[in-house]
N, C-alpha and C positions, 0 to 999 in steps of 0.2 A: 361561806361554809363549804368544805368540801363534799364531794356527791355521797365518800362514805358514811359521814353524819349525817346526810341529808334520810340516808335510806336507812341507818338508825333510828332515827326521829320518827320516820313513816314507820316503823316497822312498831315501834311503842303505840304510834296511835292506830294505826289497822287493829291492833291487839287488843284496845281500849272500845271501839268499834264493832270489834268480834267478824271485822270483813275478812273472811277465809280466801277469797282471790289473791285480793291486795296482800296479804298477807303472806300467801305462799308465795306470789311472786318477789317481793320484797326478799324473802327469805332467802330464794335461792339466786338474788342480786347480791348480797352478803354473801351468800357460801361462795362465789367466784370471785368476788373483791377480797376476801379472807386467803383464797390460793394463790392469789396476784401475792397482797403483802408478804406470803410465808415464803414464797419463790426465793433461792438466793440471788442477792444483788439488789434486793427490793432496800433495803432497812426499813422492813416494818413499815413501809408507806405505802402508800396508791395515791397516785398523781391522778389526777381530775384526766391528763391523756389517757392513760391505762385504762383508768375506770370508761371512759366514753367509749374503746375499741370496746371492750369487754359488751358494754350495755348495748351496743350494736350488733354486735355478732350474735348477743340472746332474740334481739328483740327480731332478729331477720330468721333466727331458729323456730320461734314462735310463729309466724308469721309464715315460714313453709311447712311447718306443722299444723297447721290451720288449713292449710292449698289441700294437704294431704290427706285429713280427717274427713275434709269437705268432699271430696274427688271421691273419698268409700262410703261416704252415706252418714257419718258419724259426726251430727252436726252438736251433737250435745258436747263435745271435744274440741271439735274446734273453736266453739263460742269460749270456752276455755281459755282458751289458747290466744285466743285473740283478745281476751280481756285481761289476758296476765302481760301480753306484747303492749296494752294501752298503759299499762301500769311502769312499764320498765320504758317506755317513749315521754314518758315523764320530765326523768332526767334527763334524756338527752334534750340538744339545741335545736331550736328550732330549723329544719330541713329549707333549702335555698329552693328556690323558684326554678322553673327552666333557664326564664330570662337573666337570674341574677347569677344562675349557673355559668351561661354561656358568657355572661361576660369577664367574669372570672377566669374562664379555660382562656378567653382569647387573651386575656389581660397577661398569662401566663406566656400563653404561645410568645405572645409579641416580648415578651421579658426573655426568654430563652432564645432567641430570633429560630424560632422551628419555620419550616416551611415544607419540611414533604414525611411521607410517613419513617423515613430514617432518623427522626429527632423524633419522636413519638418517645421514645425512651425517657428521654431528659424530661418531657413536657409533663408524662404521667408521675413521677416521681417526683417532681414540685410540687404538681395539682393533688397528689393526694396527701402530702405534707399539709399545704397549704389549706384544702378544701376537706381534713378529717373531720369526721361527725356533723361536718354539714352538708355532705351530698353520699350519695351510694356509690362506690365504685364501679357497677358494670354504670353509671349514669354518667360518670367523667370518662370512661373507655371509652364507650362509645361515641360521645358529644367528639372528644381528642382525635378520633378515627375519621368523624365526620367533617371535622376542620382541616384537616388535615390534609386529607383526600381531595 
């Protein structure tokens, strides 16, 4: 089933639940998978790819909006914010290890034959093809930098 049913389906039962979180967060997973599909070029789809960038990029908005609430004193917002971020960490996949990170990046490196920081280029543009929605980008930067180097 793809993630947009998926968050359909949640969004019928947060409503039958009456959970106002779940529910707002749900919602506004729909209203950015809705501007994906209307996009032209899409044909009225969203590919489970799209949908994963998308559900990343909220879930790390959530997530520094939370850093931020917290940092001004306004914990009632941030608990928000971080419980609508557990809601939308749902669908995505489950996040890699350091360990199975790293061997991933090397696994790349050595496919690429990279050896000094002037293939960094090539190495990050496979790894983040290769390793989307399951690692954080500054977390393949870096590890890349540090192999590298």
């Amino acid at each position: 089933m793809a993630i947009f049913d998926n968050v359909n389906a949640g969004i019928k039962a947060a409503m039958l639940a009456r959970d106002k979180v779940r529910l707002g967060a749900l919602q506004g997973i729909k209203a950015e998978l809705l501007l994906i599909k209307t996009q032209p070029g899409n044909n009225g789809e969203v590919s489970d790819e799209n949908a994963l960038k998308v559900l990343m990029k909220m879930a790390k908005q959530r997530k520094e909006s939370a850093a931020l609430y917290t940092e001004n004193g306004r914990e009632d917002l941030a608990g928000e914010e971080l419980a609508q971020a557990a809601v939308i960490e749902e669908f995505l996949p489950k996040m890699m290890s350091a360990e199975e990170l790293e061997a991933a990046v090397k696994e790349i490196i050595a496919t690429t034959g990279a050896t000094s920081m002037k293939d960094m280029g090539k190495v990050m543009g496979l790894a983040t093809k290769q390793l989307a929605g399951k690692a954080e980008g500054k977390a393949i930067n870096a590890l890349v930098r540090q192999l590298l180097s």
